[in-house]
C-alpha positions in Angstrom: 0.0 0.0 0.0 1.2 3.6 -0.6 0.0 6.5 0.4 0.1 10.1 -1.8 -0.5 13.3 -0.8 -0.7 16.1 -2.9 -1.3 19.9 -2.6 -3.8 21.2 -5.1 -4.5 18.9 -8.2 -5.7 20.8 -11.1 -8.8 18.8 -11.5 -12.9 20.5 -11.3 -12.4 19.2 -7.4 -10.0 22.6 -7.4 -11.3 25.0 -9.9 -12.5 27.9 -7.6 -9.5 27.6 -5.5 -6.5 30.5 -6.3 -3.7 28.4 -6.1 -0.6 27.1 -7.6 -1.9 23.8 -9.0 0.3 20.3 -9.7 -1.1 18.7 -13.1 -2.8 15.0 -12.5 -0.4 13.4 -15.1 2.6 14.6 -12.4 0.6 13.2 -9.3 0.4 10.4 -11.6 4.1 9.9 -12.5 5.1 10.6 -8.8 2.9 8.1 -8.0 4.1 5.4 -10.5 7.7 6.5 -9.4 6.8 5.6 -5.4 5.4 2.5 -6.6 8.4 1.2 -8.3 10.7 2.3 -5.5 8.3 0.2 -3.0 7.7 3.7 -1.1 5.2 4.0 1.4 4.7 7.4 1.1 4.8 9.5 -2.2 4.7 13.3 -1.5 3.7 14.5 -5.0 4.5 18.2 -5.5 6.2 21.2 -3.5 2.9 21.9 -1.6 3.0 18.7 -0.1 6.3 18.1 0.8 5.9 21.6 2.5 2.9 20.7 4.8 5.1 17.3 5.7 8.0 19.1 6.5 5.8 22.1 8.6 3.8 19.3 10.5 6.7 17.7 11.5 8.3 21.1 13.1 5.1 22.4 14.4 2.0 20.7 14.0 -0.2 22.9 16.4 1.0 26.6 14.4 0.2 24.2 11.1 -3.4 23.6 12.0 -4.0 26.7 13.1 -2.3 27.9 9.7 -4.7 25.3 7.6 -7.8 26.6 9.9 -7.4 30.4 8.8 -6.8 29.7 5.4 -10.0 28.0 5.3 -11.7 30.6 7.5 -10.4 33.1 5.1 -12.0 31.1 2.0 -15.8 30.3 4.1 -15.9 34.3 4.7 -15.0 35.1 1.2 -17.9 32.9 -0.2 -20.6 34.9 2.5 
């Protein structure tokens, strides 16, 4: 089993979000590339390796980042 975690895949899942975007075919390929290496883990783009590396320093300031940028986003749709 692997696991992949990506930042924000440019897919209609993602379309009203205002962010840098990783393609599907390099979620894909990073994917494929894990697989063949017999990783556990496949961090797929620059996003995701940044949220790994930030919850592993300091996971309370993290979710408290994650919560105000979601926050921000709910009080922009109002």
């Amino acid at each position: 089993m692997v696991s992949v975690f990506a930042g924000y895949i440019d897919t209609d899942m993602a379309a009203d979000i205002d962010r840098v975007k990783t393609s599907p075919q390099q979620v894909a390929e990073r994917t494929l590339a894990g697989i063949r290496e017999s990783l556990d883990e496949v961090r797929a783009d620059d996003r995701a390796e940044a949220i790994w590396q930030a919850g592993r320093k300091d996971l309370v300031g993290l979710h408290a980042q994650m919560q105000q940028e979601w926050d921000e986003r709910e009080s922009r749709k109002a």
